[in-house]
matplotlib code that plots the C-alpha trace (Angstrom):
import matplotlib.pyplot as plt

x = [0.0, 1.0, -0.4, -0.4, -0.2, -0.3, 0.5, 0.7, -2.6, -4.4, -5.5, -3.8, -5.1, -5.3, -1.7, 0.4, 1.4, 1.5, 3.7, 1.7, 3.6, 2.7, 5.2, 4.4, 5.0, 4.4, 5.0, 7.1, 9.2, 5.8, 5.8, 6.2, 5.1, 3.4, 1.1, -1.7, -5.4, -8.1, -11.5, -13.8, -17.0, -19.5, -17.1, -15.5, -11.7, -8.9, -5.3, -3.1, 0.1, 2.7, 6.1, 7.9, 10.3, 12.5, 11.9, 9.5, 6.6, 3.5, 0.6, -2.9, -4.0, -5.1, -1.6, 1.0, 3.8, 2.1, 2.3, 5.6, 6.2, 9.5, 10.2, 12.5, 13.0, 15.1, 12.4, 9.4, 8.2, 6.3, 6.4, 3.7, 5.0, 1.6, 2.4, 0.3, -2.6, -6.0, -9.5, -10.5, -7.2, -9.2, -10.2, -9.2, -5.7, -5.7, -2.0, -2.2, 0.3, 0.8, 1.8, 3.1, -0.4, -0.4, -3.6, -3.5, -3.7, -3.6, -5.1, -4.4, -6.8, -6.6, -5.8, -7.7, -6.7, -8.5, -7.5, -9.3, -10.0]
y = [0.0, 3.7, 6.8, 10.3, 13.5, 17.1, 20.1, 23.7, 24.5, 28.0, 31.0, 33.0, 36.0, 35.7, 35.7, 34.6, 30.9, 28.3, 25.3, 22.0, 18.9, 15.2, 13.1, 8.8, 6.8, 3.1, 0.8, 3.1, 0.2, 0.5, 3.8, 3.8, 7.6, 10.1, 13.2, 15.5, 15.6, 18.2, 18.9, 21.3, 21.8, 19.8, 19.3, 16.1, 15.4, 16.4, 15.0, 17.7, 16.2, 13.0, 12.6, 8.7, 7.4, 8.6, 11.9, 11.3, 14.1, 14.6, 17.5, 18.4, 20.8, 23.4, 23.8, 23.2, 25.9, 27.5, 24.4, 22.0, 18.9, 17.7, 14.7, 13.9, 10.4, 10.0, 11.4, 9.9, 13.5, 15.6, 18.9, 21.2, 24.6, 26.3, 30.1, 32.4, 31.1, 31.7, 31.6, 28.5, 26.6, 26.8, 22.9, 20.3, 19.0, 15.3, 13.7, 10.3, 7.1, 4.7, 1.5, -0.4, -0.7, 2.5, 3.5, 5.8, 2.9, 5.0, 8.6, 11.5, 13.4, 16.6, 20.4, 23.4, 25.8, 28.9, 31.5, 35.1, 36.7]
z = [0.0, -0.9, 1.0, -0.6, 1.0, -0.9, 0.1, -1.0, -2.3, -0.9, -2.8, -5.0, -7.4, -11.1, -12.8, -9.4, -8.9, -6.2, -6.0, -4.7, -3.4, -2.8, -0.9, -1.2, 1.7, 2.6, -0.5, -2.2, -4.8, -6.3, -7.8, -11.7, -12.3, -10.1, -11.1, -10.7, -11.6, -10.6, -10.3, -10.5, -9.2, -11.4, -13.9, -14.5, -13.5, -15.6, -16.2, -15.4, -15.7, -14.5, -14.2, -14.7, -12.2, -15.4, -15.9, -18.8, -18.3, -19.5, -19.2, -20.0, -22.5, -20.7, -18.2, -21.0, -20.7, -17.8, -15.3, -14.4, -13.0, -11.3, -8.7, -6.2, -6.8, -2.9, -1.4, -3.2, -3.8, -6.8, -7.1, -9.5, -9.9, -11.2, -13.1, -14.4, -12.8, -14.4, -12.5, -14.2, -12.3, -9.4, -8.1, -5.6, -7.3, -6.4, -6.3, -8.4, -8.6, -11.2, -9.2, -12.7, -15.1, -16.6, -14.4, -11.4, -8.4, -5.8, -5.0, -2.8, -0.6, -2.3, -2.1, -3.3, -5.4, -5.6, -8.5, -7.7, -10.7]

ax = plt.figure().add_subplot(projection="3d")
ax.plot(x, y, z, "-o")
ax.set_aspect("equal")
plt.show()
């Protein structure tokens, strides 16, 4: 078993940026690639991006070449540096990890992110 825990979420006005963090503990021989995913209220969740025990990184539409994803590999650790934040940012950001199937096996409680416009 992994366990996920976030930090760094809050509110931030329109064009600022926050930096979220999710550190895995437990099982951690199991993580393959670690990321992000959000929702909104009454929308459906989003991929916002994931990062391979590699380096290999990947991001949604709607945050690519605002957003970036790094990881500390010692530390079991992701980081999402979020610039130039726009109001429709704002959502709970959910840390996800791939355990080795390609799906997200294990989930994060979640931070909000609020973007004041």
């Amino acid at each position: 078993q992994v366990q996920l825990a976030e930090s760094g979420g809050g509110l931030v006005q329109a064009g600022g940026s926050l930096r979220l963090s999710c550190a895995a503990s437990g099982d951690t021989f199991e993580i393959k690639a670690m990321g992000w995913y959000r929702q909104a209220p009454g929308k459906q969740r989003e991929y916002v991006a994931f990062i391979t025990t590699y380096g290999r990184t990947g991001y949604g539409d709607a945050v690519k070449g605002r957003f970036t994803i790094t990881g500390d590999n010692a530390q079991n650790t992701v980081f999402l540096q979020m610039n130039n934040l726009k109001a429709e940012d704002t959502a709970v950001y959910c840390c996800a990890l791939d355990a080795g199937g390609g799906n997200v096996d294990y989930w994060g409680r979640g931070t909000q992110v609020t973007v004041s416009s």
